[in-house]
N, C-alpha and C positions, 0 to 999 in steps of 0.2 A: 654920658661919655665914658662911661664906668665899666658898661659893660662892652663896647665893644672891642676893650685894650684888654679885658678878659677873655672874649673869646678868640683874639687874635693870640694872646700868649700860648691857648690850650690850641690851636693849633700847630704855633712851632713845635709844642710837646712834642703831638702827633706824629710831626711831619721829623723830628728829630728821634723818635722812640722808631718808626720804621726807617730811619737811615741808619739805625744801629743794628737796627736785625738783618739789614738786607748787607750791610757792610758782614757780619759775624762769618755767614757761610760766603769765605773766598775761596779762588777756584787751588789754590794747595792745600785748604781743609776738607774742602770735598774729598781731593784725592787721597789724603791721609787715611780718611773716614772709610772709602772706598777700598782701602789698598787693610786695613787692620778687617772689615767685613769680611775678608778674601780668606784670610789665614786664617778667622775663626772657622766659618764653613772648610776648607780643606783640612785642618785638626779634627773636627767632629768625623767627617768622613772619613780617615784615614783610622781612628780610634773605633768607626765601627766597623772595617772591613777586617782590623787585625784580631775584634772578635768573632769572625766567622759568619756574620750578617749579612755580607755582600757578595764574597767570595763563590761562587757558583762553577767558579772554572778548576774544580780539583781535582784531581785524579780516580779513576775509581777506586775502592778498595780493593786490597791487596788481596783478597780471598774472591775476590767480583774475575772471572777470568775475561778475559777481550775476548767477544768472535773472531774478531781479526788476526788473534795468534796464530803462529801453525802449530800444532797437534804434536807432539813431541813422538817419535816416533815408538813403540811399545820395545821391551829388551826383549832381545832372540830369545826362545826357548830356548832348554839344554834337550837335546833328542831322548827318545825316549824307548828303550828299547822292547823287543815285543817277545814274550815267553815265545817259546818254541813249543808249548804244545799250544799258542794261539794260535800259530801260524799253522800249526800242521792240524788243526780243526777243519773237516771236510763240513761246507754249508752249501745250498742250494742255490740254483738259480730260478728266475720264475718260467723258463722254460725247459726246468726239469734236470739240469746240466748241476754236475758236482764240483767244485772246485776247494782247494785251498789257497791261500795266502802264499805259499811254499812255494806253489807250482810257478808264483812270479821269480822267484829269489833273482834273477840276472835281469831283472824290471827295476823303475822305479812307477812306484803305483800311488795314485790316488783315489784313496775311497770317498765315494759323499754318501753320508744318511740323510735320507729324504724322504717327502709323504708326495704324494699326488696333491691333495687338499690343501698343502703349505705353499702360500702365497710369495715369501723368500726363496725356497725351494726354487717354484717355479721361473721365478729370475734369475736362480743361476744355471741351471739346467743349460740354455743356449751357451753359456760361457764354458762349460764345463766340454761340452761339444767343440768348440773350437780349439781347446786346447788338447782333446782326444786327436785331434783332425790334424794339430798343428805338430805333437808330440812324437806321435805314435809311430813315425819311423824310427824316431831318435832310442827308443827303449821305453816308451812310458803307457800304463794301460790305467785307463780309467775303470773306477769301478761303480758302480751304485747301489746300496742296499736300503731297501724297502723293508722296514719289518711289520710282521704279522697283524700286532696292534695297531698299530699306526693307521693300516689300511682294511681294517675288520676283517681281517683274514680274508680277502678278495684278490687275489694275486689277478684275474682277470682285469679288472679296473686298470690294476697299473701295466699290466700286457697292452692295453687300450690305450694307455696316457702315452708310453712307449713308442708305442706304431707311429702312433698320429706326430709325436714332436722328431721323430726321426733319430733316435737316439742310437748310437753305432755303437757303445759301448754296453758290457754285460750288466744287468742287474740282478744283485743278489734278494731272495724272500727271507729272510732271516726272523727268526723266533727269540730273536736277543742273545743267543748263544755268542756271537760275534760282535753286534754292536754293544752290549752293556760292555764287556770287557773293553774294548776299546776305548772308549769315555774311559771310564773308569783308570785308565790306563794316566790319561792324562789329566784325571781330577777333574774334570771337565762335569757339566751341569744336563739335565735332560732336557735339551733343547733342538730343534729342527732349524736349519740345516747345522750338520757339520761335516768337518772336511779332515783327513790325513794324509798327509804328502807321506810317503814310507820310503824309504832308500834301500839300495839291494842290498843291504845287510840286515833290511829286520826293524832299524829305527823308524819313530817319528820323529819326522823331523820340523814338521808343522803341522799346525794344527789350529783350525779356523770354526769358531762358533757362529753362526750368524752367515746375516751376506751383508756385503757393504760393492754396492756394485764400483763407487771409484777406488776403489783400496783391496778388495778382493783379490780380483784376477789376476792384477799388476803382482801384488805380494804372492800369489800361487806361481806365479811363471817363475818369480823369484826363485823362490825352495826350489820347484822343479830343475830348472837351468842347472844349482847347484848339485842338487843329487845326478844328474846326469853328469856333468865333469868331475863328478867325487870331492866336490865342495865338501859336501854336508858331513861326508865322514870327519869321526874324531882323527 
């Protein structure tokens, strides 16, 4: 009899020790429990993104420039004026023709130094044409000078390169007499193509390293325009 008031006592134990567990978690300590889990995790999160851990969305650096900028545009030259016994320098052309700078003086002229072989060159060439074509009643002579070096002393080559691209305007063979001074004039570097816009008094008034086919032309008609209405002058 002894023992089964024993195993019936350790039953209610049982049955009273899980009615105290199953009583403990009620549904407002779940939510308690639930609701304190929430703020630790968003505290941990919040203390790692304010070191820099998460943060992925920042700016670039201030020194990192955007492609997307625009390009701020370069400050005008000051003109730059040309000796007179530059201008009164007699050089040649490659069909034998003598000319000076002078003989433009009531022109507004631009010269290009170019090579036959220079691959920039040859993309401005057609542009250069157009604005001979487009100019040229207005006052304006284009010029082009091919030196010596450049073209291993073959003035023939560039007679050929000439013919074939249809080029209306004169080209000078120069032996550097003309083009070092020139550069040099505006500190400018020994580089292929350049370009001077000159105004009928003798200035540069621009002055183009390089080609940059969407910024080139547009900024050469520019200068041009002006020196033809007497912009450019001081």
């Amino acid at each position: 009899m002894a023992t089964p008031q024993n195993s019936s006592n350790k039953k209610n134990e049982v049955t009273s020790t899980e009615n105290g567990k199953s009583s403990f978690w009620t549904p407002g300590r779940v939510a308690i429990t639930l609701i304190v889990a929430v703020l630790i995790v968003g505290y941990a999160i919040s203390r790692w993104s304010s070191n820099g851990n998460v943060n992925n969305t920042s700016a670039a650096p201030p020194n990192r420039p955007d492609a997307r900028q625009p390009v701020a545009p370069a400050a005008p030259m000051a003109a730059v004026p040309l000796p007179t016994e530059l201008r009164n320098t007699s050089v040649q052309t490659i069909d034998g023709e003598s000319l000076k700078l002078s003989d433009f003086a009531d022109k507004v002229v631009v010269l290009n130094i170019w090579a036959t072989w220079c691959g920039p060159c040859r993309l401005e060439m057609p542009e250069l044409v157009k604005i001979s074509n487009e100019y040229k009643s207005r006052g304006l002579v284009v010029l082009g000078l091919a030196t010596t070096y450049n073209e291993q002393n073959d003035p023939q080559r560039v007679k050929n390169y000439v013919k074939a691209q249809n080029v209306p305007y004169k080209i000078i063979w120069d032996d550097g007499t003309l083009a070092g001074p020139l550069v040099e004039a505006v500190q400018g570097r020994s580089v292929i193509p350049q370009s001077f816009v000159i105004s009928r008094d003798g200035r540069i008034v621009k002055h183009f390293s390089g080609f940059n086919a969407y910024q080139t032309p547009q900024l050469m008609r520019q200068a041009i325009e002006e020196s033809l209405s007497d912009k450019g002058k001081a």
